[in-house]
C-alpha positions in Angstrom: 0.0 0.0 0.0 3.1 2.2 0.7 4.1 2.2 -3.4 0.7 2.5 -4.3 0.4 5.7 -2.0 4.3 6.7 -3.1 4.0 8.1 0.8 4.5 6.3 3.8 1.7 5.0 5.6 1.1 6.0 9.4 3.2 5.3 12.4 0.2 3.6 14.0 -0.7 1.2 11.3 2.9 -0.3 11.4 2.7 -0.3 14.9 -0.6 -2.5 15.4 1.1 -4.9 12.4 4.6 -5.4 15.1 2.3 -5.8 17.8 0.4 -8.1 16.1 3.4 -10.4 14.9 4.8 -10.0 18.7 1.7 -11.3 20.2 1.5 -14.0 17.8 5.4 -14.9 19.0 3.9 -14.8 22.1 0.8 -17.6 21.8 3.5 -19.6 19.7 5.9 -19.7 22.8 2.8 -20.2 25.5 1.8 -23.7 23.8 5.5 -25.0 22.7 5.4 -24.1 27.1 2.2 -26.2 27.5 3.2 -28.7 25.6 7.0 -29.4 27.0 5.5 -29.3 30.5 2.2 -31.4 29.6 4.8 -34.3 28.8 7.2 -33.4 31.3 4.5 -34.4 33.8 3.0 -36.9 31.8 6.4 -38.9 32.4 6.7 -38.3 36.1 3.4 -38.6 36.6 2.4 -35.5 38.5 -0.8 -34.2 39.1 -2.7 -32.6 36.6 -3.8 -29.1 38.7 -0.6 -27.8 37.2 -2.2 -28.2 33.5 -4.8 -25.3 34.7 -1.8 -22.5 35.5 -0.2 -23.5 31.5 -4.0 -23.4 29.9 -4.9 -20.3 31.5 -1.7 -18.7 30.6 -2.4 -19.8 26.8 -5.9 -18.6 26.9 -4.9 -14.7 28.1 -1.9 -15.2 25.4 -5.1 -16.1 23.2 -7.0 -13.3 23.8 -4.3 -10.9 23.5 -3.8 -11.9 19.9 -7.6 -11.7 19.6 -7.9 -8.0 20.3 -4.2 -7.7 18.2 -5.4 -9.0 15.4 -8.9 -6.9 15.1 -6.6 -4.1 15.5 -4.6 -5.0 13.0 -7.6 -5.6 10.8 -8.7 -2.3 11.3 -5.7 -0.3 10.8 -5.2 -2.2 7.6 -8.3 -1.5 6.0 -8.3 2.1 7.1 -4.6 1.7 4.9 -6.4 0.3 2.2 -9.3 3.7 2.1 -6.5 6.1 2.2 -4.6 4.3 -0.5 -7.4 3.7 -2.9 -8.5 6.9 -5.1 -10.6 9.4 -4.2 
């Protein structure tokens, strides 16, 4: 959209897209978490009440990258209406 504009876009659009990719790091590293511990316990046979703490923790992650990516959404198609002619 930049090279369609010839003009940069605003700071806050490429700010919502960084966030966006960072929370999306974030849920990635949450569940690689879940998992390793899930079969860390699995093996030594632990209770499961642990398994709560790791599935909450993903589910905030989650919804981070929920409200993330709406903003993203928006911020690209507000982009998009100030690249497209008038």
């Amino acid at each position: 959209m930049e090279r369609l504009r010839s003009s940069p876009l605003h700071a806050n659009i490429s700010t919502a897209l960084d966030k966006h990719l960072e929370v999306i790091h974030v849920v990635q590293s949450r569940r690689k978490d879940e998992i390793v511990n899930a079969s860390n316990r699995q093996r030594q046979g632990a209770p499961r009440c642990q398994d709560d703490r790791d599935v909450f923790v993903l589910a905030l992650a989650i919804k981070e990258m929920s409200i993330a990516t709406r903003k993203a959404r928006t911020t690209l198609w507000c982009a998009l209406q100030m690249t497209l002619p008038k």
